[in-house]
N, C-alpha and C positions, 0 to 999 in steps of 0.2 A: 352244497349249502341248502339248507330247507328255513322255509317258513312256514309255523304251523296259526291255522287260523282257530280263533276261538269265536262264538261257543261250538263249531261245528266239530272241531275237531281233525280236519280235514290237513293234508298238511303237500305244502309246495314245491316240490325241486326245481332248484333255483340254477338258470344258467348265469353263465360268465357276464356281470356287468348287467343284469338285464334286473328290473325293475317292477313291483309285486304286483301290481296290472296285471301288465302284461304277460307273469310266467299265471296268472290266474287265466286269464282269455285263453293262452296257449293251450291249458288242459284244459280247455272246455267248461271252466265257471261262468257263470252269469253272475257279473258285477257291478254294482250302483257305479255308474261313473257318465261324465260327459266331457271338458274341457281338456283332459289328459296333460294340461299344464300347471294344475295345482291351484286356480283360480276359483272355480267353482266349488270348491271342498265336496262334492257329493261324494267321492271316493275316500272319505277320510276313513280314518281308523286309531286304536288304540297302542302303542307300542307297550306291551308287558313285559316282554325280557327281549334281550342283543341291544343292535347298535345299526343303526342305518345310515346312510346319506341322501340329505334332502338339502336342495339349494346350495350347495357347496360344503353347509355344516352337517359334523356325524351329531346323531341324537341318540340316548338309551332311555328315551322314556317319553311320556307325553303324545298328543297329538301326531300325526303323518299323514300324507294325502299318497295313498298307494300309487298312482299315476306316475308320480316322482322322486319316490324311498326306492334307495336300492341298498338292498341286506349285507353287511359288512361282514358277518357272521349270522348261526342260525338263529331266528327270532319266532316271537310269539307276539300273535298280534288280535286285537280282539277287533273282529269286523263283521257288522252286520248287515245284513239284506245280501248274504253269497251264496249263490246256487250250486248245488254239484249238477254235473251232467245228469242230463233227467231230470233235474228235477225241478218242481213248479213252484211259481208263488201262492200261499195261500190264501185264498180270496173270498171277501164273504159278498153276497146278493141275494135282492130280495126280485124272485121271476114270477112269473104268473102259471094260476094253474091251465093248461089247455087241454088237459085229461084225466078223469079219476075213474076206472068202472072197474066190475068184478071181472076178475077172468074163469074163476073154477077155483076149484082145488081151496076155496077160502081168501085166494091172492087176488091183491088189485092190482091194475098198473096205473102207474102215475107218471105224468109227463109235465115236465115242468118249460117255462121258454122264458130265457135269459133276458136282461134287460139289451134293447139297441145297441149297439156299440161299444159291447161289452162281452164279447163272446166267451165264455170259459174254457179255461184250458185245462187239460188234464189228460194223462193217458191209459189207453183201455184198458181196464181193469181195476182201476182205482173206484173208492167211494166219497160219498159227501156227509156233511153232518145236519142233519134239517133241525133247527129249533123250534121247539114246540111254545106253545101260548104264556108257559109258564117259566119260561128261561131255559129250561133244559133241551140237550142236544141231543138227536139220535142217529146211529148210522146206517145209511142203503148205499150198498152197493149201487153203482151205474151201470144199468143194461145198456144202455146207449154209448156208440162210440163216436170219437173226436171227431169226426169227418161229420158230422149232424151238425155243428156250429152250433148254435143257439139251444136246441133242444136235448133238453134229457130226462130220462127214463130208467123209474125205479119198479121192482117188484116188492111189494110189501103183503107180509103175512098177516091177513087180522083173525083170530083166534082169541085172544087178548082182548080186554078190555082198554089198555093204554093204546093200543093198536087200531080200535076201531073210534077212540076218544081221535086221533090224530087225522086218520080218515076223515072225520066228521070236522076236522078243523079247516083242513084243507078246503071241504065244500062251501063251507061258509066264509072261510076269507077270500078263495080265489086267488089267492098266492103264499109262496112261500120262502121265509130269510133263509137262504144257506151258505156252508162253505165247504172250498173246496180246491185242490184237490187233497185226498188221505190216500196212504197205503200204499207199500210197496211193491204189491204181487201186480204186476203191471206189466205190458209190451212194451215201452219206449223205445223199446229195439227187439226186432224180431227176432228170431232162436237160429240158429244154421242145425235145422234138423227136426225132428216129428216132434210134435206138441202131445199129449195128452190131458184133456181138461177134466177135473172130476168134481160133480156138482151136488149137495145132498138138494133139497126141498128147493127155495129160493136163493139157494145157492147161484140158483143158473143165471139171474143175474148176471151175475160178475160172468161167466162162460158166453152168455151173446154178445157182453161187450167185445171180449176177445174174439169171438167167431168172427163179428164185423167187421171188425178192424182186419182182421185176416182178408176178410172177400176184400174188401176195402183197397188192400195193399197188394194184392195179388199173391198171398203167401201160397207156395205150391207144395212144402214137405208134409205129410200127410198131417191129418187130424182128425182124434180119437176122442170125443165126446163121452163120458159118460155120467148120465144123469139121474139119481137115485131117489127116493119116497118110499114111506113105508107103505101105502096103498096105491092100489092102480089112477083111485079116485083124486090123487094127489097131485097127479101130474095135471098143469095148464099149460090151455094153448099159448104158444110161439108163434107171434107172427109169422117169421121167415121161413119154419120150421119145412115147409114142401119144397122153398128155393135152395136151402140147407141139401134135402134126401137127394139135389139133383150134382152136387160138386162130385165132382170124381175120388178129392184129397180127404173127405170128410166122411168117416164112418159115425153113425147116431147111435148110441144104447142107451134103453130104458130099465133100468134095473129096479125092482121091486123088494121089500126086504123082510115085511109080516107077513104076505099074502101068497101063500106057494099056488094058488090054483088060476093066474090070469098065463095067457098064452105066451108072457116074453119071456126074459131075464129072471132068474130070482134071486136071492142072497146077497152077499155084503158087493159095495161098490171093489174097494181093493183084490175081491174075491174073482171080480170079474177080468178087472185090469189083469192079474196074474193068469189067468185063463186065456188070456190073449196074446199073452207077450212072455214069447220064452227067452228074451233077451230086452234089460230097460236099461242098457249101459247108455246108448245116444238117444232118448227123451228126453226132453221137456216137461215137467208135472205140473199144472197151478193146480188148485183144489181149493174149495170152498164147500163151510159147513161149522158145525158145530167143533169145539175143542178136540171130544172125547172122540166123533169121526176122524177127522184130519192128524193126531197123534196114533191112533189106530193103524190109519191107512198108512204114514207112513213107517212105522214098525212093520207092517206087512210087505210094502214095497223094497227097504230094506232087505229084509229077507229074504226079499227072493231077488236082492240084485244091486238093486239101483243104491248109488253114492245119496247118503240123504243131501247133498246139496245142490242135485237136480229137481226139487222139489220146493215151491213156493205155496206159500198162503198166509195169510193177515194175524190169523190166527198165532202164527211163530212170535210176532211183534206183541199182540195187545193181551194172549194169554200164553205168556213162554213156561213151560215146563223145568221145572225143579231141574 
């Protein structure tokens, strides 16, 4: 017997006699509920198609407090505020600024800190959406990982004129509304097996959040950084980036991709990855970067191997390919 949940879409296998709570908690949902006796309604919901039993009587429509329906047959039920595994509520706050400076390369970083008592949740590699002065919303990646509590940290390109209008917003208000969390290329759960992260410009963002949650949690299957700019000039310092050169699991590449005459890497990010790895069957891929890179790389990766659904990034969701 299944109960499918609306609007998530998500859908329940229902044991013997057991009750839509409950087979929800069983799989690992996060569900509005408290009284578990039908008293508090917090766990109500909508019955859309079957037939249930609640308090002695069957019902096929109306009202039901999941705590105490148990599915007669398969149903459709429309319930809101339910979590799948992994995943977070979305929350908006307004934090204070406690850092804005240039790093290089044109990037600033920004560090935002949460209000008291209010820690954010979210998992490594997800971003947030900052609202600017005029209502609109923009998205950064979060360099900072969960285990920072309070504080978080973006990198932001200013090149742009909207880009250094926002900068200049931050200065002057000294805080900032956001929300959060977005996006699925994320850890919630660590991989059984090597990572490879591939980063264009400020891409690397999203890459230190996942590096630290790595040191974080003591990940030991190796990790493959690679991080790419069209000019050497491009690259900004990383804080961690010396405590990074020192992990045994963690190899660092700086690829370059206009400039053939500086003494590292040259050529495309994918270009390298394949140069490295005569085998991408057990990897790992997040990547981050522009559309036309990350559909690039992985037609590349592809090709020379890998299942494209070893391969993660934001991109797949907010610009999916024809």
């Amino acid at each position: 017997m299944r109960v499918t949940l609306q609007p998530s879409g998500a859908v329940l296998e229902m044991l013997p006699g057991e009750r839509i709570l409950e087979a929800a908690q069983r799989l690992g949902y996060e569900c509005p509920q408290s009284c578990r006796n039908g008293n508090c309604h917090i766990c109500s919901a909508l019955l859309v198609d079957g037939r249930v039993r609640q308090d002695g009587e069957v019902r096929d429509h109306g009202e039901l407090y999941t705590c105490i329906a148990e599915p007669l047959e398969d149903c459709t039920v429309l319930w809101d505020g339910v979590l799948a595994p992994g995943e977070l509520p979305v929350r908006s706050m307004a934090c204070q600024l406690s850092e804005c400076v240039e790093l290089g390369g044109d990037v600033w970083r920004v560090r935002l800190r949460a209000p008291a008592g209010k820690p954010p949740r979210y998992h490594a590699g997800q971003y947030l959406m900052l609202e600017r002065e005029n209502g609109e919303k923009s998205a950064f990646s979060l360099a900072s990982a969960p285990h920072l509590g309070r504080e978080l940290e973006m990198h932001v390109l200013v090149r742009e004129a909207s880009a250094q209008s926002l900068i200049e917003q931050l200065q002057r208000n000294r805080m900032a509304r956001v929300q959060l969390p977005f996006g699925d290329t994320h850890l919630a759960e660590l991989p059984d097996g090597p990572l490879v992260l591939i980063a264009a410009g400020t891409g690397m963002a999203q890459m230190h959040s996942l590096i630290e949650h790595c040191r974080a949690k003591g990940f030991k299957y190796p990790v493959h950084l690679y991080w790419g700019v069209r000019r050497p000039e491009d690259f900004y310092p990383i804080e961690h980036w010396d405590q990074w050169e020192q992990l045994p699991n963690l190899q660092l590449h700086k690829v370059v991709s206009d400039l053939w005459g500086w003494e590292g890497r040259c050529g495309m990010l994918h270009e390298a990855v394949c140069e490295d790895f005569t085998d991408l069957s057990n990897v790992h891929v997040y990547a981050s970067g522009s559309p036309a890179m990350i559909y690039a790389t992985l037609d590349a990766l592809v090709t020379a191997g890998m299942d494209a659904h070893q391969m993660r990034a934001d991109v797949f969701a907010y610009a999916p390919r024809s």
